[in-house]
TORKOL-4160 file (C-alpha; in steps of 0.2 Angstrom, whole numbers, padded with zeros to 4 digits, m for minus):
332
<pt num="1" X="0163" Y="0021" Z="m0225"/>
<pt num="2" X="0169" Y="0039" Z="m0226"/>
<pt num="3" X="0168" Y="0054" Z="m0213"/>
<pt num="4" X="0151" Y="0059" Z="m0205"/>
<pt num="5" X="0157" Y="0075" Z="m0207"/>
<pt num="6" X="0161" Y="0078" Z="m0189"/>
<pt num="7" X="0161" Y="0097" Z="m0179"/>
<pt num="8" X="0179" Y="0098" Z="m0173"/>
<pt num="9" X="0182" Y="0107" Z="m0156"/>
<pt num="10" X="0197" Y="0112" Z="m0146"/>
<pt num="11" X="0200" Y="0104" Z="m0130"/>
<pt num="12" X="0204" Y="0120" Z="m0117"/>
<pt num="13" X="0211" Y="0136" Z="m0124"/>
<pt num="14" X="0227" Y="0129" Z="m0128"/>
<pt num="15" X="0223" Y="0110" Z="m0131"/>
<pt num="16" X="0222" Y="0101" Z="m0148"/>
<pt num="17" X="0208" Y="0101" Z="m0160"/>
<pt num="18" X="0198" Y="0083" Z="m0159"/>
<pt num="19" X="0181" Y="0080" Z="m0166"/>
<pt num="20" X="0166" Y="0084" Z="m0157"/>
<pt num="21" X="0164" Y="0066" Z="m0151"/>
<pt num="22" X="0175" Y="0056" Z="m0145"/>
<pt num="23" X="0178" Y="0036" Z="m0143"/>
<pt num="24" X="0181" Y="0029" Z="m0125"/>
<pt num="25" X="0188" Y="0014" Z="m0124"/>
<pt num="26" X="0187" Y="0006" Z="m0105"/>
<pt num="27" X="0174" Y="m0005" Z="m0111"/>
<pt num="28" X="0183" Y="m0014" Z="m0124"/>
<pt num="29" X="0193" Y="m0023" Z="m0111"/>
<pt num="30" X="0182" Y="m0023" Z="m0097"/>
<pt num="31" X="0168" Y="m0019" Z="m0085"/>
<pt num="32" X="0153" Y="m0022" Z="m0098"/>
<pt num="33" X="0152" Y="m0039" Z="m0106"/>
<pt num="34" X="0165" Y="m0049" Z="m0115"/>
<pt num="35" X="0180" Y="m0043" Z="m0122"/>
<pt num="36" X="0178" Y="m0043" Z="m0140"/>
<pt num="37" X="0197" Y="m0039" Z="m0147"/>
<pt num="38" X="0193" Y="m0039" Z="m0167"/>
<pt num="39" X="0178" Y="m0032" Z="m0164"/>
<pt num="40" X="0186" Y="m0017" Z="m0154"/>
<pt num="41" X="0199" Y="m0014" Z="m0165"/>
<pt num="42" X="0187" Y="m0014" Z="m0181"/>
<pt num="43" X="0178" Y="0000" Z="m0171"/>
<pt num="44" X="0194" Y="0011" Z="m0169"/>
<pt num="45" X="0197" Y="0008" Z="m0187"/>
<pt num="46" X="0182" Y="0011" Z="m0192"/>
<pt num="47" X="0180" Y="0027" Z="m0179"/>
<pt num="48" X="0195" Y="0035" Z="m0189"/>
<pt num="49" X="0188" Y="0033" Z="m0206"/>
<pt num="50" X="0171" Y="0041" Z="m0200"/>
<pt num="51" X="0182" Y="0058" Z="m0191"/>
<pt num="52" X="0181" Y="0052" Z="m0175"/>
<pt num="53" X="0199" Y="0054" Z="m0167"/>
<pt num="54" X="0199" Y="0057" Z="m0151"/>
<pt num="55" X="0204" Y="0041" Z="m0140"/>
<pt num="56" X="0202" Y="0040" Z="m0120"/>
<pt num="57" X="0212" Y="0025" Z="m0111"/>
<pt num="58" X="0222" Y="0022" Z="m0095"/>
<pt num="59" X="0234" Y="0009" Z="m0088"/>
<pt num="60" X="0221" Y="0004" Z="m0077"/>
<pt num="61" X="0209" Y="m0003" Z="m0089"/>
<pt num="62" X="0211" Y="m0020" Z="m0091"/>
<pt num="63" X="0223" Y="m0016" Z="m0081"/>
<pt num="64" X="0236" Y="m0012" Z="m0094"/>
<pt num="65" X="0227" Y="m0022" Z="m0107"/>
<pt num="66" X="0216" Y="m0007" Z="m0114"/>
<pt num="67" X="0233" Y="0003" Z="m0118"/>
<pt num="68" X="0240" Y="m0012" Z="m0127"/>
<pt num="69" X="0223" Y="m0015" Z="m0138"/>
<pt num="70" X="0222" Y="0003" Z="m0142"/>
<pt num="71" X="0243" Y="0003" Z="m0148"/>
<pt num="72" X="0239" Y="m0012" Z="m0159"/>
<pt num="73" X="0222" Y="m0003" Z="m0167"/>
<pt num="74" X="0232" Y="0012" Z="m0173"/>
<pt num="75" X="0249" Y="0003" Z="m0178"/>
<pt num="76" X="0255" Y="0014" Z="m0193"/>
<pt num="77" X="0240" Y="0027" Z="m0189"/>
<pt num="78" X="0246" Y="0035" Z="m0174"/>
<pt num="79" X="0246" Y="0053" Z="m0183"/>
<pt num="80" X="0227" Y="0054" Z="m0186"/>
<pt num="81" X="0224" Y="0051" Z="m0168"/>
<pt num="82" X="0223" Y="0061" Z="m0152"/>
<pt num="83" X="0226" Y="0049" Z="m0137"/>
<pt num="84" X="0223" Y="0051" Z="m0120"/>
<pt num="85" X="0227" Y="0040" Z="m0104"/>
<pt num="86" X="0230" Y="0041" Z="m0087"/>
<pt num="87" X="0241" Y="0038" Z="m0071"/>
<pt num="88" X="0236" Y="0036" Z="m0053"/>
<pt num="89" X="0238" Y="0016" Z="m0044"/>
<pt num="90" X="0250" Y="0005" Z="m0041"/>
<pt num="91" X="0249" Y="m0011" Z="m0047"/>
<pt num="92" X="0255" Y="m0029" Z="m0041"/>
<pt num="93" X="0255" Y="m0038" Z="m0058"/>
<pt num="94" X="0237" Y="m0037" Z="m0063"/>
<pt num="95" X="0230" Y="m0031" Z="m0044"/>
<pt num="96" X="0227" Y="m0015" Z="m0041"/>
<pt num="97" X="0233" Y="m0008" Z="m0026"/>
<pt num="98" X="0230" Y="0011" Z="m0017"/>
<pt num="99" X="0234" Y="0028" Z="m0026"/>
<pt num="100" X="0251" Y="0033" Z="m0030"/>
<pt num="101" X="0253" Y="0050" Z="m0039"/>
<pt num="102" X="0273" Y="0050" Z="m0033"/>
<pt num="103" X="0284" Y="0059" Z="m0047"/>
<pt num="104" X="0295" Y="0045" Z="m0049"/>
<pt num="105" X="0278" Y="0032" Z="m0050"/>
<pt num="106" X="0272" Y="0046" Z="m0063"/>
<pt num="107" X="0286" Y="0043" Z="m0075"/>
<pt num="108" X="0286" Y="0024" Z="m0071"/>
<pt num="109" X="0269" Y="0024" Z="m0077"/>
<pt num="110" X="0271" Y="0035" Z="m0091"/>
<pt num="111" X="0286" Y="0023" Z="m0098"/>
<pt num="112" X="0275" Y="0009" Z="m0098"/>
<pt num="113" X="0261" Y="0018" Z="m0107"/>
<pt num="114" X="0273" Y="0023" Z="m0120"/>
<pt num="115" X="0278" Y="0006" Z="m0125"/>
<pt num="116" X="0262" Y="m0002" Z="m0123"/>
<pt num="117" X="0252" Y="0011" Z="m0135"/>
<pt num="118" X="0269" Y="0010" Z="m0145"/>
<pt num="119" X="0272" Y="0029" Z="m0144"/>
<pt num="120" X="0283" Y="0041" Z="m0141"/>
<pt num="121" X="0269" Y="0056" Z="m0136"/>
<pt num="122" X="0254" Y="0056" Z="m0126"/>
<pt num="123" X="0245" Y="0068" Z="m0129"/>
<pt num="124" X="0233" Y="0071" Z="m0113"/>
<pt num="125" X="0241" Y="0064" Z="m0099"/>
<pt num="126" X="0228" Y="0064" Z="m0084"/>
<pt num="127" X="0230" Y="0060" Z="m0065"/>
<pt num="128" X="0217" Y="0046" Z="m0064"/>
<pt num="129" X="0212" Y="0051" Z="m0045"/>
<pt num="130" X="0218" Y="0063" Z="m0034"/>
<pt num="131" X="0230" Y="0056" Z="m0020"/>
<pt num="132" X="0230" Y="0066" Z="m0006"/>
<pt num="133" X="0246" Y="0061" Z="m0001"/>
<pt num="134" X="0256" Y="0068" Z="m0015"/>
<pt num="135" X="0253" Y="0088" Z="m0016"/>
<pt num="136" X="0244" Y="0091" Z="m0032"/>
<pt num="137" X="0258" Y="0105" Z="m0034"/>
<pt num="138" X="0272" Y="0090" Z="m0035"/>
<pt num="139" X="0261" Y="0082" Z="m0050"/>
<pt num="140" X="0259" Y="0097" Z="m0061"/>
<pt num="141" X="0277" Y="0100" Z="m0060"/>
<pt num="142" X="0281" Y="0082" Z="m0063"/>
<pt num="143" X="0269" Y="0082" Z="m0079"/>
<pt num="144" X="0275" Y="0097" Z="m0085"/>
<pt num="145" X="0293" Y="0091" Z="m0086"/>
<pt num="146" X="0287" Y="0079" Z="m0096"/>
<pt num="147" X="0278" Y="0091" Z="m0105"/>
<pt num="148" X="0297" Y="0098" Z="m0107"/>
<pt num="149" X="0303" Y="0082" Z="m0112"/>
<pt num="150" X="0289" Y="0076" Z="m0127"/>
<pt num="151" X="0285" Y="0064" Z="m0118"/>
<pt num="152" X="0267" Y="0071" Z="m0115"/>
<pt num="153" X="0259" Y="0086" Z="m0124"/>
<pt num="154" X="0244" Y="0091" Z="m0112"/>
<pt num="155" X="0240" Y="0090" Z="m0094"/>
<pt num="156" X="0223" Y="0083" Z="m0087"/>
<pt num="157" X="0215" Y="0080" Z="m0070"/>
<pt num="158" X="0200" Y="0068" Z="m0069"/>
<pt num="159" X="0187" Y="0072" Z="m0054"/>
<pt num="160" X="0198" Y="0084" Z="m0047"/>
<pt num="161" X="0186" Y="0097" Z="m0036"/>
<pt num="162" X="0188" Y="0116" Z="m0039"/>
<pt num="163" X="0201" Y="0120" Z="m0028"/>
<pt num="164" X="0213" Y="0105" Z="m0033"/>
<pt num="165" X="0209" Y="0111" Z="m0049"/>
<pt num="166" X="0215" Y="0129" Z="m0048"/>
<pt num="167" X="0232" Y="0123" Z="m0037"/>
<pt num="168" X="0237" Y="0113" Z="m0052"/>
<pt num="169" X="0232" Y="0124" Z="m0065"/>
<pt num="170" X="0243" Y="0137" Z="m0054"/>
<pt num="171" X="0260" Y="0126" Z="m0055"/>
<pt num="172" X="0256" Y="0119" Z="m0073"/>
<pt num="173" X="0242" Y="0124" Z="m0086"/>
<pt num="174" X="0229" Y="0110" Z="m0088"/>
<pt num="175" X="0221" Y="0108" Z="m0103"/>
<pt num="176" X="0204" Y="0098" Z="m0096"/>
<pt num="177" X="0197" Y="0089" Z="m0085"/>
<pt num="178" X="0188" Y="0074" Z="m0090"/>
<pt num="179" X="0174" Y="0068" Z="m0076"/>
<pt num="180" X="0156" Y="0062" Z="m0076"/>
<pt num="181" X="0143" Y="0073" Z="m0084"/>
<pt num="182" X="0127" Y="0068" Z="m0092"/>
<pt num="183" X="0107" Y="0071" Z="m0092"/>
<pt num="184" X="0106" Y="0062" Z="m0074"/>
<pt num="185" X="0124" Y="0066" Z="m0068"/>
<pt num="186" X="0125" Y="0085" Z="m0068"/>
<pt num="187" X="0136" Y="0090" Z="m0051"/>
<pt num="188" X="0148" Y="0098" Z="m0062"/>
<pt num="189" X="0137" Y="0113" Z="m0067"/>
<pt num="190" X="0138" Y="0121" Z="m0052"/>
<pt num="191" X="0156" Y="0126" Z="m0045"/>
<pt num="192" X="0169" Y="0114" Z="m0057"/>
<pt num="193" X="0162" Y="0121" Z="m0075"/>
<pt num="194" X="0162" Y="0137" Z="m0072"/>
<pt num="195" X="0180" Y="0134" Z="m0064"/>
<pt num="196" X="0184" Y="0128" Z="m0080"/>
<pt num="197" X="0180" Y="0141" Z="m0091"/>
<pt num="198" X="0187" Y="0154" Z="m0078"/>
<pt num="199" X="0203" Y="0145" Z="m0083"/>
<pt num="200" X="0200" Y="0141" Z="m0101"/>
<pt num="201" X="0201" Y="0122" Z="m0098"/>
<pt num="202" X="0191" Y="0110" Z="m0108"/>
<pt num="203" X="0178" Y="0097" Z="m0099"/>
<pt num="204" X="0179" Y="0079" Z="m0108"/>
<pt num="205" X="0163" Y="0071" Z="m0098"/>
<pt num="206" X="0165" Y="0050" Z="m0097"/>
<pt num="207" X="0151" Y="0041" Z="m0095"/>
<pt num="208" X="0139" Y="0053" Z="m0105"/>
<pt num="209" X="0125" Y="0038" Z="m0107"/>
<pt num="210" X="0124" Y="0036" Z="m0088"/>
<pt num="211" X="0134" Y="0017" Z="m0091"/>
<pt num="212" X="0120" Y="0012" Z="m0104"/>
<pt num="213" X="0104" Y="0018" Z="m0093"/>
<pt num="214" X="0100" Y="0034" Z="m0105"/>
<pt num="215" X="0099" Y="0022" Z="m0120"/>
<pt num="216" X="0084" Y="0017" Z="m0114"/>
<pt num="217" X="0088" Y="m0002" Z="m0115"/>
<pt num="218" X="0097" Y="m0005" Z="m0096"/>
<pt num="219" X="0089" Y="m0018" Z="m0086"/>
<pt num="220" X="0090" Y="m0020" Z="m0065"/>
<pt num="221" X="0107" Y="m0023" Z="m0058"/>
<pt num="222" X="0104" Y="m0042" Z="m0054"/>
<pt num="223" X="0101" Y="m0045" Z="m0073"/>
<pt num="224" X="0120" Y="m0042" Z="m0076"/>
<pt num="225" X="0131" Y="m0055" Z="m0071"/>
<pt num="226" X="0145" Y="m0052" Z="m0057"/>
<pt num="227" X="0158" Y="m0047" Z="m0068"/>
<pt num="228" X="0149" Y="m0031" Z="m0072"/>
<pt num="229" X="0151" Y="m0016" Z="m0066"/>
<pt num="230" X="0130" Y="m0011" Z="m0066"/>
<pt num="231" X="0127" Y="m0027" Z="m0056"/>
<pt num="232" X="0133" Y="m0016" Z="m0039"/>
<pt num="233" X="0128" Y="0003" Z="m0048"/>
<pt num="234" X="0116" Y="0008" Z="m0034"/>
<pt num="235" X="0103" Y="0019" Z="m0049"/>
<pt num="236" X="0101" Y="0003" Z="m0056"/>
<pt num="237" X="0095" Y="m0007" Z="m0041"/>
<pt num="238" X="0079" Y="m0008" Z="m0032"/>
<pt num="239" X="0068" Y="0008" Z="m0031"/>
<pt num="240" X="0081" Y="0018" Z="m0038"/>
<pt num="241" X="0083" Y="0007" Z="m0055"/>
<pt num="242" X="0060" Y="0011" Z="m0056"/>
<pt num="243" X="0062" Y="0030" Z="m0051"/>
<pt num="244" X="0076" Y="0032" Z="m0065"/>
<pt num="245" X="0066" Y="0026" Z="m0079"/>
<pt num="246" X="0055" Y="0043" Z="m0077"/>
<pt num="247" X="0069" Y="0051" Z="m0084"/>
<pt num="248" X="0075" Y="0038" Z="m0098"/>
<pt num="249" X="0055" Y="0041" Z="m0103"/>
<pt num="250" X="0058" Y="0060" Z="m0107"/>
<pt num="251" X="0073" Y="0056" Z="m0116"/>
<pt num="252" X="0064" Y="0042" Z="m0127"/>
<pt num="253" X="0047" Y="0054" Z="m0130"/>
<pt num="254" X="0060" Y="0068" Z="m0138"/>
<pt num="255" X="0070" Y="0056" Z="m0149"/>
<pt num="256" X="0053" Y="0045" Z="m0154"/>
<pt num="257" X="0046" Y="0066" Z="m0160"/>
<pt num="258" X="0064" Y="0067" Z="m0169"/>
<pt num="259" X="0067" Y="0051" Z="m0176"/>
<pt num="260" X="0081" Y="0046" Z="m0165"/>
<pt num="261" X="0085" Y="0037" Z="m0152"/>
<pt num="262" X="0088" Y="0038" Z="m0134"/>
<pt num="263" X="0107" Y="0039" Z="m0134"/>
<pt num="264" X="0108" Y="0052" Z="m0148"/>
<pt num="265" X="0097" Y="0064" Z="m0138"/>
<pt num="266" X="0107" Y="0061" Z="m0124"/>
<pt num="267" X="0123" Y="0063" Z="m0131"/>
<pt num="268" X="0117" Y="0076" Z="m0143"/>
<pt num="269" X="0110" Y="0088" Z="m0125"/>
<pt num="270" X="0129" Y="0088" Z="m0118"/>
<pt num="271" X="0136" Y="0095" Z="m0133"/>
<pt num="272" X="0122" Y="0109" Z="m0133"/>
<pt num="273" X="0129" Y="0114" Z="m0116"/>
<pt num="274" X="0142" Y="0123" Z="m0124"/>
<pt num="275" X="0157" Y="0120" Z="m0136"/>
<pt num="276" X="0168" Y="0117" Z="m0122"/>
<pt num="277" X="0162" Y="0099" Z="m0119"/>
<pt num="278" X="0168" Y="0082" Z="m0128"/>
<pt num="279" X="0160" Y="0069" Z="m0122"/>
<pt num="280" X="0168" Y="0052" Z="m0123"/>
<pt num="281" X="0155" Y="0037" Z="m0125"/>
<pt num="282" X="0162" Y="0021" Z="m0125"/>
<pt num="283" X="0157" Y="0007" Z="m0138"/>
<pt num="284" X="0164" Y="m0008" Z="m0144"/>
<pt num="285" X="0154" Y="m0011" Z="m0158"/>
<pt num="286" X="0156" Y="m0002" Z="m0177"/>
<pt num="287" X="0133" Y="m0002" Z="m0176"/>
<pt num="288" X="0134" Y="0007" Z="m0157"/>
<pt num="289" X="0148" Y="0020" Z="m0164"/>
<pt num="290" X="0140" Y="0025" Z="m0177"/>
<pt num="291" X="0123" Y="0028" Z="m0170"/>
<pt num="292" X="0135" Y="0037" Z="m0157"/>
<pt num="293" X="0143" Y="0048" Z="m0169"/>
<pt num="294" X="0127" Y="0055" Z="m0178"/>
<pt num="295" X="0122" Y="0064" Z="m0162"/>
<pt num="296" X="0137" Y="0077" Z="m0166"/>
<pt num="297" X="0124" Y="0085" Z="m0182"/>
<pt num="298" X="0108" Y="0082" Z="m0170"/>
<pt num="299" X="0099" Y="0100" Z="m0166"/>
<pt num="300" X="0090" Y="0102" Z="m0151"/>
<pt num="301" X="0074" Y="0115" Z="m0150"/>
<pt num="302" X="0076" Y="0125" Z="m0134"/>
<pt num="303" X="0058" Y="0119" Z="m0129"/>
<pt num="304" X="0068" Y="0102" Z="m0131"/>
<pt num="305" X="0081" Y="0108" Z="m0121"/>
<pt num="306" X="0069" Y="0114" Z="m0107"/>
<pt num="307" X="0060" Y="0097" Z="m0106"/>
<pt num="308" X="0076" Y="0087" Z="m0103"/>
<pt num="309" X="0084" Y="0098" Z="m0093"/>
<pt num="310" X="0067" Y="0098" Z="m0082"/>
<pt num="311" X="0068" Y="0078" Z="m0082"/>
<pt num="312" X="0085" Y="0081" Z="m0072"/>
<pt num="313" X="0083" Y="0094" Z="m0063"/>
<pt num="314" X="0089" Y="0092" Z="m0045"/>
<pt num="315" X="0084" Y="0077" Z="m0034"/>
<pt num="316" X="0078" Y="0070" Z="m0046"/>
<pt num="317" X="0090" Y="0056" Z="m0050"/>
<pt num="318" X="0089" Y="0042" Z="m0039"/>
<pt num="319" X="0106" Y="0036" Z="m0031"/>
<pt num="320" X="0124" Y="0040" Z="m0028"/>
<pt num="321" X="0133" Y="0041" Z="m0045"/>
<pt num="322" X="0147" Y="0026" Z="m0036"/>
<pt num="323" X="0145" Y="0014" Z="m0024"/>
<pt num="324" X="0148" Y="0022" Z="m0008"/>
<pt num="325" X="0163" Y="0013" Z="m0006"/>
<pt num="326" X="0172" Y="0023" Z="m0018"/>
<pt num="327" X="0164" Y="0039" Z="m0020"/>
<pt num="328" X="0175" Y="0048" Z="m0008"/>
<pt num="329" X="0190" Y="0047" Z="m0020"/>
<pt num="330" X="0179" Y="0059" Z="m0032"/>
<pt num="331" X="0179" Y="0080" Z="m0033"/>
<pt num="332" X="0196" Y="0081" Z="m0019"/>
């Protein structure tokens, strides 16, 4: 299968150029379903051959295992990809324990990343969550003399608020900031994007498909089993999951009009929001990536645009975006 033929953008001002899509990985290894390593690694391959090459991982996924999966997939391929991963916990063997941005627990972590995606670069190194007990200050400078090093080539926060946002880009440039965004998730619009642009950093939005809801096939949290993550995501239960399938029914009227489905008008509305955005939707499967991947060519009317923005528009989501029990480590 050759390339899609997909738009390249750059990450920031200063960042590197990826393709317009790219591939996140968390679920390879955990959270939805069963792990499906050949499977996983086919997709990378596969991801690569079609111009995707953009590839989001973090030690804490798995934990640790995510990293390892994505070193093995791109064994004697490592120059055609552009990979990202993150830093943030402390870990007792396989247990995660609390927040630890520390400078000497940054380069710890960043050692380990290293050998497990069997690199010597990484090329967006993100603080996973703020810890407020670690000035932001301390992290930039700890990241950007690894920057000094090689060891990392570009800085990133992940749902960092405004203000953290402009201390870090004050001490060290960063390059983007990678947090959620989507149809039903659109908090950043009103004070972190244009932050951003102020600053010339890129936005790389996770969970673009609201975990699987703006496909259009997501079922009520007690369908999943315990081990996934939607079982305890508060828009898929109860009243929320009923109020929340108003919006999914917009998206599925505009993609049944175009031909396409669900997830490629969802994916296909972030990337109209401006050529800042790569959104990072996570697959495990070669049939999901590349209906993924299409959305990158999809045009979007702006009657089209007005009609799902007005499905979203605000209060109209049902639901915290987290569980309450850990929202508070997001926008500090």
């Amino acid at each position: 299968m050759g390339s899609l033929d997909i738009p390249r953008r750059r990450l920031g001002r200063t960042g590197p150029e990826v393709s317009a899509l790219g591939l996140g990985c968390m679920g390879m290894s955990q959270t939805y379903g069963t792990p499906d390593d050949a499977e996983s690694v086919a997709t990378v391959h596969r991801a690569l051959e079609s111009g995707c090459d953009f590839f989001d991982t973090a030690e804490s996924y798995g934990p640790f295992t995510n990293e390892e999966l994505l070193g093995r997939a791109l064994a004697g391929r490592r120059d055609e990809a552009v990979i990202a991963t993150k830093f943030g916990w402390e870990y007792d063997g396989a247990e995660r324990g609390p927040l630890n941005s520390r400078p000497e627990h940054i380069r710890r972590a960043v050692e380990g990343s290293l050998r497990r995606l069997g690199t010597d670069r990484i090329d967006i190194l993100y603080q996973h969550r703020v810890d407020l007990e670690v000035p932001i200050e301390d992290v930039a400078g700890t990241v950007g003399e690894l920057v000094a090093e090689g060891k990392v080539l570009h800085f990133g926060l992940s749902e960092a608020g405004a203000e953290t946002i402009r201390r870090a880009h004050a001490t060290f440039p960063v390059t983007v900031l990678q947090t959620e965004y989507s149809l039903w998730e659109r908090h950043v619009e009103d004070e972190i994007l244009p932050t951003l642009r102020e600053l010339g950093i890129g936005l790389v939005p996770y969970s673009p498909l609201g975990r699987g809801f703006l496909t259009g096939t997501a079922t009520r949290a007690e369908d999943y089993p315990e081990t996934d993550y939607r079982r305890h995501d508060p828009r898929f239960q109860g009243e929320h999951f009923r109020r929340n399938t108003a919006i999914v029914d917009v998206v599925r009227a505009v993609a049944e009009e175009k031909h396409l489905t669900p997830a490629q008008i969802a994916l296909a509305w972030i990337l109209h929001k401006g050529d800042d955005h790569v959104p990072i939707p996570g697959t495990k499967r070669r049939t999901t990536l590349a209906e993924n991947l299409h959305s990158a060519t999809v045009a979007l009317t702006e009657d089209e645009l007005r009609r799902l923005d007005q499905a979203t528009r605000p209060g109209s989501v049902a639901g915290t975006r987290y569980p309450e029990s850990v929202m508070h480590m997001n926008g500090r």
